[in-house]
N, C-alpha and C positions, 0 to 999 in steps of 0.2 A: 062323323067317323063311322065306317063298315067296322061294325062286330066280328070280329069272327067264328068259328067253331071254338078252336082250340088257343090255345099258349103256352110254348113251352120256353122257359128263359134258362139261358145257360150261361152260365159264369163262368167266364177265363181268369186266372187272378193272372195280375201283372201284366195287361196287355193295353201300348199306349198306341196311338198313330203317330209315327218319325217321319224321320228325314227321306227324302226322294233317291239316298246313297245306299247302293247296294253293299255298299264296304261295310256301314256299321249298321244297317235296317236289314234283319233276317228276311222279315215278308219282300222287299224286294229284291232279294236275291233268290229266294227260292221262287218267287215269280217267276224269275229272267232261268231260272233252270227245271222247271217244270215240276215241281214237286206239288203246287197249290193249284193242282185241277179244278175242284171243288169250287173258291174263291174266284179264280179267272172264270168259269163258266156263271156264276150269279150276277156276277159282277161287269160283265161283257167288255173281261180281258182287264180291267181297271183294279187299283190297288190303292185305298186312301193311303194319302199322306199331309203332311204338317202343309204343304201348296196346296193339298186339293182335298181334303176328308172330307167332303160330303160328295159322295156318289150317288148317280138317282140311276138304277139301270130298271127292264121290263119288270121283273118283280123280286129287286131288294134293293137296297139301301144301304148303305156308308153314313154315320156318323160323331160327330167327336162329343165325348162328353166332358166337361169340366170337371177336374178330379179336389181341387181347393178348396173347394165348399170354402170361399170368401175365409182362409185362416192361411198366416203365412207357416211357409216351409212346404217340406216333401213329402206328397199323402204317403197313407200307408195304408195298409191290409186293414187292420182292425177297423179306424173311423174309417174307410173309404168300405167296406163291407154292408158296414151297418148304413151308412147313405143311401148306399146302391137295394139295398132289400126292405129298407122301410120309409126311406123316403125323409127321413130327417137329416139335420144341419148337425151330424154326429162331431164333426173335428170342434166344431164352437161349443156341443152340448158339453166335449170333455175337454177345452183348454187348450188341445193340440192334435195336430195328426198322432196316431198311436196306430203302431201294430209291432211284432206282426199278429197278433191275435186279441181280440173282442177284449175290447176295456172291462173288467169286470162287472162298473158302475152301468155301461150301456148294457151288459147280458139280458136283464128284462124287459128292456124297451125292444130288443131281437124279437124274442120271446112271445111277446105280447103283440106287436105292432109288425110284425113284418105282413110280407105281401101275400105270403100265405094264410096266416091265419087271419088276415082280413078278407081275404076271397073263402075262405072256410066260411066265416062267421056272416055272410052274405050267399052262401048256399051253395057255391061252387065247388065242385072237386078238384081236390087238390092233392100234389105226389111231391115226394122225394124222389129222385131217380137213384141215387148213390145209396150203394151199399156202405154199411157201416159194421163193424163189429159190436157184437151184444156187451152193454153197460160203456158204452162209448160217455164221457172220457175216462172213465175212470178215476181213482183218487190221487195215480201219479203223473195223469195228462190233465188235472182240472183245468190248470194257468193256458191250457197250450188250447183253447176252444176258437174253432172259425167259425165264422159270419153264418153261412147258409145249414150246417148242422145244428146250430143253436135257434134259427127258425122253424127247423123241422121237429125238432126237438120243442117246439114250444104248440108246434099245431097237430103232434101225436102222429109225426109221420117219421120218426127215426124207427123203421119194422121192417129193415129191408138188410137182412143180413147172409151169412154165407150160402146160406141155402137158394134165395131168389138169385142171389148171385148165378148159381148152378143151371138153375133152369132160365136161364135167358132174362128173369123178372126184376134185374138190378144192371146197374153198371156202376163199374170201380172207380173210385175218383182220379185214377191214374189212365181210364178210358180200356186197357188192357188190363189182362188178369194175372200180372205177374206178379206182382206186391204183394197179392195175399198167396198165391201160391209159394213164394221164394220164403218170406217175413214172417207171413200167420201161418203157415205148415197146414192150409188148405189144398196140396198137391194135386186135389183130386177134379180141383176146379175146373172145365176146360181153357185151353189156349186158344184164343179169341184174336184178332184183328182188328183193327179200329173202325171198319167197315161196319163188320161185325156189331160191336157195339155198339155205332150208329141205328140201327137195325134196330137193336134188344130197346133202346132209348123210344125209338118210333115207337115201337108197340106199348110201351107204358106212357107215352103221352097219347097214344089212341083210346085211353078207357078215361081220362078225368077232363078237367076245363083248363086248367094248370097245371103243367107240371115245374118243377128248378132241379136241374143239376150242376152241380157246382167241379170244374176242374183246375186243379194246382200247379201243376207239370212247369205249364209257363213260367209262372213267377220264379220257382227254383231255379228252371235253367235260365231264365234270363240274372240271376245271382251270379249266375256262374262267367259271363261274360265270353261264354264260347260260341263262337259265330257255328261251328257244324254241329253242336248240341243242340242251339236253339230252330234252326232248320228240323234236325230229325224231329223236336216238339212241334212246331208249325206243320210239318208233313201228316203228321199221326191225327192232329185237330184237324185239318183239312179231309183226311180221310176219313173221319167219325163225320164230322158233317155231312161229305157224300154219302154216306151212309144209312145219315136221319133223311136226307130231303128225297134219297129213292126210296123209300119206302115210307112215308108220310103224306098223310091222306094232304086234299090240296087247301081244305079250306083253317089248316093250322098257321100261325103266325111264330116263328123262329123267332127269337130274340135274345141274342147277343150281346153281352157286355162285360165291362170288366171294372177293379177298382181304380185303379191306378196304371201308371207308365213302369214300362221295365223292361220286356223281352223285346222290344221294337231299339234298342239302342246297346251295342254290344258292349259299348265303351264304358257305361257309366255303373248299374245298377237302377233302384228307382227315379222314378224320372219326374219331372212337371209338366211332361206332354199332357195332354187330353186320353179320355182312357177310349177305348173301340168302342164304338157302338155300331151292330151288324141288324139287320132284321131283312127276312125271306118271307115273303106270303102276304096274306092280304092285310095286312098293319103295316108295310115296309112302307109305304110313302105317309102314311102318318106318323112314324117313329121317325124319318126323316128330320122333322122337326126339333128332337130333341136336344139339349147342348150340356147338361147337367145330370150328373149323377142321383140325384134330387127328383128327379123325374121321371125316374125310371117307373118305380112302384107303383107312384098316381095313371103314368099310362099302361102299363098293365091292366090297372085294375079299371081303367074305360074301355081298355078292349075289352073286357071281360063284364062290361055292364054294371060293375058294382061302380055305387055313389059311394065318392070320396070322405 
């Protein structure tokens, strides 16, 4: 396996690979109307789905990951978080799929074992990209803690608050800046583009070996079961994408993933698809490989040199 410079892994929550029906599959409709620039050009016009998820194009890849970690029923946020960021059998460690937020019992295993503070603890530098509010979660959000804040949070990397946000040194977990401006009475923040964003993301994975940023947008709207909701979310991630890959140096490896099924099927809510798994750069045809949620971490951390 080629090494490469960089790794930056981005977390979509809720994104499965579906059905080849534009009816209830948002990515192939906003294909067929041109919303997903971004994906049609990596992808050389191709779009996995449940007939074809593995895509091999000139330099990315398409593929599906197993979201069941071997336990029956419907993943969820919580065990499928903690799979995807540390590489354990989280749904069998707690008895069942759990979400939508970090079992309590698994919080130290985050904490201790994710993919960040093992590439920390092997020499690597390592970021948070999301801005988070100072003393996140607080004592009346303790129960309500996601997967990749509670990493960051364990490897001394929750320091990325309104102020980086300001100058370009953060992005918002909602990818725009409207949530803290509208919600946290940050008014002053500017009004950013998803483009934009992409951008501000590049230049914080141009200073470390790793970086994770974690976005949510999907799994809510795919809750919601609105086919031009979940379009305007797929639009907004497409365009943060184009974003990071024009302005990202070439020898970084984009990586892609999610927990679970949900925004890819308007009909249902969470789903038993396989969850995306995307990679741009020089690891996309050895991430090709991958089929498990479980697997994510360990190859990370071989692109990245460190023994498992």
């Amino acid at each position: 396996m080629t090494v490469p410079g960089r790794v930056v892994l981005i977390f979509l929550d809720g994104v499965g690979i579906g059905l080849p029906d534009p009816t209830v599959n948002p990515f192939r409709q906003a294909q067929e109307i041109g919303l997903t620039p971004t994906l049609r050009n990596v992808l050389d016009g191709e779009i996995p789905t449940l007939e074809r998820p593995l895509i091999r194009a000139e330099h990315a890849s398409t593929f599906a990951l197993d979201a069941l970690l071997d336990t029956e029923g419907t993943p969820q946020s919580g065990t499928g978080q903690v799979a995807l960021l540390t590489g354990e059998s989280a749904a069998q460690i707690h008895g069942a799929h759990f979400g939508p937020w970090t079992p309590t019992a698994l919080r130290p295993l985050v904490e201790e074992r994710s993919v960040l503070k093992r590439a920390q603890a092997a020499d690597r530098t390592v970021a948070f990209a999301n801005a988070y509010p100072r003393g996140w979660p607080g004592p009346r959000g303790s129960r309500r803690v996601a997967g990749p804040p509670l990493a960051a949070r364990g490897a001394g990397l929750l320091d990325r608050h309104e102020e980086a946000l300001g100058s370009g040194l953060a992005v918002s977990s909602e990818i725009v800046n409207d949530g803290w401006r509208k919600h946290l009475g940050h008014d002053w923040l500017p009004e950013i583009t998803p483009h934009e964003a992409g951008a501000n993301l590049a230049q914080i994975v141009s200073t470390v070996d790793l970086t994770l940023y974690a976005h949510y947008t999907t799994d809510t709207v795919g809750h919601s079961g609105s086919m031009p909701e979940a379009l305007v979310a797929l639009e907004r991630v497409d365009a943060f994408l184009g974003g990071l890959l024009a302005t990202l140096d070439a020898d970084t490896t984009v990586l892609v993933a999610s927990d679970h099924g949900n925004i890819e099927d308007v009909r249902v809510g969470h789903t038993t698809n396989p969850a995306l798994g995307l990679a741009v750069g020089p690891g996309a045809a050895s991430a090709a490989e991958l089929t498990d949620l479980r697997q994510v971490t360990p190859f990370v951390l071989r692109l990245l040199g460190v023994a498992e």
